[in-house]
N, C-alpha and C positions, 0 to 999 in steps of 0.2 A: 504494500500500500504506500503512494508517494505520500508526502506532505500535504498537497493539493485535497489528492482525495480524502484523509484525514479528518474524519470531524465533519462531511458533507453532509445536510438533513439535520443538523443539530439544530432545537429550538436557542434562542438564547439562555433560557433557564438552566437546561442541558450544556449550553459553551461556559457559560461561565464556572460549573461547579467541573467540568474538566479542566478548565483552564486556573482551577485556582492554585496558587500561588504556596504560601506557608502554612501550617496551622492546623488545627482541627477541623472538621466539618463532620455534621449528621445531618443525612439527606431523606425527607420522606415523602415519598413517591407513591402513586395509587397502581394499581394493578397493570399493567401494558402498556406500560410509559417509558418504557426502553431504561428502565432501573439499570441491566447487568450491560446494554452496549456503553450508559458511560461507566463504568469501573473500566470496560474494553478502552473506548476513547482517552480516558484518563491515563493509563498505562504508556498509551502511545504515544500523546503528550509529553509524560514526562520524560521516556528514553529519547525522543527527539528534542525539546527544548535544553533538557542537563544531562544527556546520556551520551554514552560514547560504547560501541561494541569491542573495545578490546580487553579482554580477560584482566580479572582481577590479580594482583598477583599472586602465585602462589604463598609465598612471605613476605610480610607485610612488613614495614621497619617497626621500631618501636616507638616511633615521632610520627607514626602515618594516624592522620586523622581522617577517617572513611568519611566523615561529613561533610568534605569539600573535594573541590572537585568532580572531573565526569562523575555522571551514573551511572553506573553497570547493571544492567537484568537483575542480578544479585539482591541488590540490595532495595530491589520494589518486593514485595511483601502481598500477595494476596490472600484473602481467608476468604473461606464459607461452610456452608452450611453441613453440607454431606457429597457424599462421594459423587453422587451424578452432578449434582452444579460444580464441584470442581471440575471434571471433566467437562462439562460446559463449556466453562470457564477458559479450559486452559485450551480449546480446539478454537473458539471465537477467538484468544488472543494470537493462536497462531497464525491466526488468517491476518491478524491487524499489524504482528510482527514481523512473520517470515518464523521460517520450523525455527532457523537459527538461535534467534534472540529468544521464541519463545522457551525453548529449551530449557534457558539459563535460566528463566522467570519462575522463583518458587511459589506454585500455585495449590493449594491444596483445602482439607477440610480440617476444622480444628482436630480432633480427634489424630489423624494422621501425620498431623503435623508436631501432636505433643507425644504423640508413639517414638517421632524420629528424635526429638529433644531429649525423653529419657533413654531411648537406646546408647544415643549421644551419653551419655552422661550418669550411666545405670550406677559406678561407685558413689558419684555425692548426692544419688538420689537415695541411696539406702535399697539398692533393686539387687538381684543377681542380672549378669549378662542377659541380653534377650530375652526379659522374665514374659514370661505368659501370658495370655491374656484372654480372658475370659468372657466371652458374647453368653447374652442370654441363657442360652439352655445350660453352657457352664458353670451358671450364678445361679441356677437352678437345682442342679446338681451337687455342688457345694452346700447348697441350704438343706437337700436333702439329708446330707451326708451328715450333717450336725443337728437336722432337729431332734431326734432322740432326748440328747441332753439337756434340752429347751423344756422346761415346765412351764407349759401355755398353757391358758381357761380358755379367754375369747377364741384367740385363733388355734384349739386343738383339732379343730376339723372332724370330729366327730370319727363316722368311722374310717375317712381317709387323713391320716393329720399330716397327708402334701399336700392338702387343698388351698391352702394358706400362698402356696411354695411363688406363684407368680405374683399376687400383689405384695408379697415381699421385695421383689426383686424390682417391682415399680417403684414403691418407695424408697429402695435406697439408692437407687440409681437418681429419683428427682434430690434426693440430702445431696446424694453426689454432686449435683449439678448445681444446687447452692450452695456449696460447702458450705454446707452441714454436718459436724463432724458428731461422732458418738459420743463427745464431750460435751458437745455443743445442744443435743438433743436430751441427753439427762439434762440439763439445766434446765431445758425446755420445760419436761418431765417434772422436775420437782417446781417448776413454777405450777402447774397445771395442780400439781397435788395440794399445792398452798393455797389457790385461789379455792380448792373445794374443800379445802377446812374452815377456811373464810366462810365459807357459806352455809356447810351442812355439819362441820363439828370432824371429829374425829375418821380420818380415813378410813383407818385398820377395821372399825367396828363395821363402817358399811362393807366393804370390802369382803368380811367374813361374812355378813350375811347373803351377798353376792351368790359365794361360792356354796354356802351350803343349802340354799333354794333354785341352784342353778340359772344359768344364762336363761331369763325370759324372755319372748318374742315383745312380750310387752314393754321391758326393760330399754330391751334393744332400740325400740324406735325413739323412745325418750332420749336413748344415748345421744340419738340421730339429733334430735332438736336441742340437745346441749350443746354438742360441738359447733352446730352451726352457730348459738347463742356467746360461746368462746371466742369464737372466727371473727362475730362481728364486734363483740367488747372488746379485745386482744385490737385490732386495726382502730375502731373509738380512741381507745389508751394511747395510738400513736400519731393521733390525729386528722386521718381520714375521716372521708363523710363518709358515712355509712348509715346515714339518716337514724332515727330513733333504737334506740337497745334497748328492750327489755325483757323481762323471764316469762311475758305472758305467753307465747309461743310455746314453750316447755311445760309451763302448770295446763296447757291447753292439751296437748298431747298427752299427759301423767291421766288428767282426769277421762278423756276419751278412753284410755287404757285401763282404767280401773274401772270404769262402766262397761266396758265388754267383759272383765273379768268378772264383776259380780253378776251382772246378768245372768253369763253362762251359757247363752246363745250363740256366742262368736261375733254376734252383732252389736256395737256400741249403742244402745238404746240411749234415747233421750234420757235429761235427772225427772222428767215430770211423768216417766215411766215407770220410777221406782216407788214403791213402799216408802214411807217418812223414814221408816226405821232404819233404811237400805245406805240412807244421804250419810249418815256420818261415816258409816264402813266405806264408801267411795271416796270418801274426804281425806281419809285415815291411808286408803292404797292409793289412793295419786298423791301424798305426800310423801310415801314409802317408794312409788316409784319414782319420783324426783329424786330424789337423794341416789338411790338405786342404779338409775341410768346416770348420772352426774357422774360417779363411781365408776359404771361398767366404763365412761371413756377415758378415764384416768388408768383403766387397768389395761384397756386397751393401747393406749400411748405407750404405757410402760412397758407393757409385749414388745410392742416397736422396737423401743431402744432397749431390750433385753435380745431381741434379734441380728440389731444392727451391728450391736457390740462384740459378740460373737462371732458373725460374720467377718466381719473387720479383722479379727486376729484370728481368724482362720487362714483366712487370703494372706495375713500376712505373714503366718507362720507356712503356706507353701511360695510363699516369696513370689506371690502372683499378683495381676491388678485386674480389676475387670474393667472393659470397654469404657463404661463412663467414668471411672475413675482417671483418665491418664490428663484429663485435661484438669481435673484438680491437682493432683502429683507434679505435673510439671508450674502449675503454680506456686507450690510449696518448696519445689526443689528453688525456684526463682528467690522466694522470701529468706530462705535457709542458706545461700551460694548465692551470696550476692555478685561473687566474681562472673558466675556460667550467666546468672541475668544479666551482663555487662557486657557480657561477649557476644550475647543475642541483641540489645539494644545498637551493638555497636554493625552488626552486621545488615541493618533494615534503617533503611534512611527513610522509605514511605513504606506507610502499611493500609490496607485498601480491605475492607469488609463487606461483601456481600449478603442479604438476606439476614441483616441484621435483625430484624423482628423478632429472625428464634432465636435471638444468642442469650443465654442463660447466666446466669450470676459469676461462672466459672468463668466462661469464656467471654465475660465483660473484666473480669480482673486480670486474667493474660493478656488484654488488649491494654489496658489501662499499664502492666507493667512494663513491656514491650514498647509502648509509646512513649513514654514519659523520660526523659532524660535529661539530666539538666545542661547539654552539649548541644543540644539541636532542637531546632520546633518541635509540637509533640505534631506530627505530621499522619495521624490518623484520620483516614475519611472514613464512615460509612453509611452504606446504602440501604434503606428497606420499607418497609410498608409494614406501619403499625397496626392496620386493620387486619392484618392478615397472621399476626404473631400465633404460632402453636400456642402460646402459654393461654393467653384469650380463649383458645378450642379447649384446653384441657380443664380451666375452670370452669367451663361451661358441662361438660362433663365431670365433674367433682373428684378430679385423680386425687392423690394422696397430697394432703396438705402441709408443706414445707417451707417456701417460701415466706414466709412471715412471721419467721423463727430470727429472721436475720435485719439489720436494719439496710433499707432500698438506698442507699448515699450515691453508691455508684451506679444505680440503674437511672437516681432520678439525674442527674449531670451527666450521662450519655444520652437518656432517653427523654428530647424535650415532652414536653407538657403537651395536653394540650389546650389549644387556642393560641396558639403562639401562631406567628406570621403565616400567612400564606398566600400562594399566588395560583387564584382560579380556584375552581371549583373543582375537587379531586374525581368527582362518579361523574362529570359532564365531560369529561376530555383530558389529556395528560395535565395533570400537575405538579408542581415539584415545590418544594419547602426546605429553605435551605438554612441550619441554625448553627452559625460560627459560633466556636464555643473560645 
């Protein structure tokens, strides 16, 4: 591609955010607005405006400062999402490159690219050589291999106790992804425990009532309208709107439950159904199941993190990592070696993020370390569409609740707000939104 052609068909909103210059940028784009040709155009920009195709050298002086001077393929930096938009990625750019240059251009998906980081660097990450790594059915496996020694109630699974074995594996893959560590999740835990001695007295005692009435269907949905009652007082506490909190939700569900229980029909009958005499007994089990179900989620958290923890020094006593862990681990090996993050900082002069929507708490702190230097701009762009975020899809189906264990600091300073600036109308035609940060 000459220069000429370069950039042909660019709206302005589009030339500008290729052509920019030093600095941060998050760019947010509606759905078929040519998001990934400018990451493309952006790329081709910069090796033509500061680039120069002759190889870096193999050794470097020890007064060589990578930040000046040409820019080599080397040291452009692409990320995204997963393995096929890398490969996207890296086929579009060779079209805008030439094979040559795109070659040199390390294009990849976080996952792969923090695989290469600790293979790079398995002693100061605390790894054996080429440690293992574990996709799903192998964290499957692993779970199965140790729950035996797991003394579960909630999640005993009755007469299968692997029934558990896959929403195990969802939640500690999403802790993963916020690092959320097994340290970090008891704390969680004993916070959880506090708030419901606050309220209903003594753990222990419900707790043993729990178990020796067993897990009730009735209990359980009460659990259901606690935790949700949690979720929204816990975000309250941190000052989100979350419009009105109260426990009427919870005493509303305890009392429908203990009117089907005393009935004895299966049917929640109306209270103007019952005998006079019936009202206090209903009064008495939907206060019991309050307490009850408040309980069973408490017991059920702590399963959690009696799982997690386990898990955890299993994997790490067979000196393995599993698939979503590697983009946490190489954050950590970054915080712990500060030298190997200095070698990574120094080797990526721009680094360019694709499909930024899904990038998760992990993979917003590899970018933030990676970028931040105090020798050079912090020269991260990226690109994505907030309406389109997996996280959005997964609250709306109610995956396992993590994320709000942690405080948002560096979600909300990558990820603008909204009502912030825009240009046009996003669902009438391309729009772009551009927030120098």
């Amino acid at each position: 591609m000459t220069a000429a052609d370069a950039g042909a068909g660019l709206t302005d909103a589009q030339r500008r955010i290729v052509e920019w210059d030093e600095g941060p940028l998050v760019v947010i784009a509606g759905a078929g607005t040519g998001k990934t040709r400018v990451i493309v155009e952006r790329v081709a920009h910069l090796l033509r405006a500061k680039g120069a195709m002759d190889e870096i050298p193999a050794e470097l002086a020890d007064d060589h400062d990578p930040f000046h001077g040409p820019l080599p393929p080397e040291q452009v930096l692409v990320l995204t999402y997963n393995v096929r938009a890398a490969k996207e990625l890296k086929d579009r750019l060779e079209v805008a490159l030439g094979a040559a240059a795109a070659s040199r251009l390390p294009v990849s998906n976080f996952h792969s690219f923090c695989h290469r980081i600790l293979a790079d660097n398995a002693a100061e990450a605390g790894l054996k050589p080429n440690p293992d790594v574990l996709d799903g059915i192998g964290q499957v496996l692993l779970l199965r291999d140790i729950r035996p020694d797991l003394p579960l109630v909630y999640h005993a699974g009755g007469s299968n106790p692997n029934y558990w074995l896959d929403q195990f594996v969802a939640f500690i893959n999403r802790a993963k992804d916020e690092l959320v560590t097994p340290d970090v999740f008891d704390t969680f835990v004993s916070t959880e425990r506090a708030a419901f001695e606050a309220r209903f007295g003594a753990y222990g005692t419900a707790l043993d009532r729990v178990i020796a009435q067993g897990i009730l269907g009735a209990t359980k949905d009460v659990r259901g309208a606690y935790a949700d009652f949690r979720r929204k007082e816990r975000a309250d506490e941190r000052g989100e709107d979350v419009g009105t909190v109260d426990f009427v939700k919870v005493e509303k569900v305890a009392d429908r439950e203990a009117r089907r229980t005393v009935g004895g029909t299966g049917q929640a009958l109306r209270r103007n159904q019952f005998a006079a005499d019936q009202l206090p007994e209903i009064d008495h089990l939907a206060d019991t199941y309050v307490a009850d179900g408040a309980a069973l989620e408490v017991m059920r958290l702590g399963e959690l993190a009696l799982v997690y923890r386990a898990y955890q020094a299993e994997l790490e006593r067979r000196g393995a990592l599993d698939f979503g862990e590697q983009i946490a681990a190489a954050t950590q090996l970054f915080k712990h070696r500060p030298n190997v993050l200095r070698r990574y900082q120094r080797q990526y002069r721009y680094i360019l993020v694709d499909e930024f929507q899904d990038a998760n708490i992990a993979q917003i702190e590899l970018i933030e370390l990676l970028g931040r230097t105090p020798d050079r701009p912090d020269n991260v762009m990226v690109v994505g569409d907030d309406d389109q975020s997996i996280w959005r899809r997964r609250a709306d189906r109610s995956e396992p609740e993590v994320p709000d264990l942690r405080p948002f600091v560096r979600v909300r300073r990558c990820r603008p707000q909204r009502g912030g600036p825009r240009q046009g109308h996003r669902r009438s035609g391309p729009a772009w939104t551009l927030w120098p940060l």
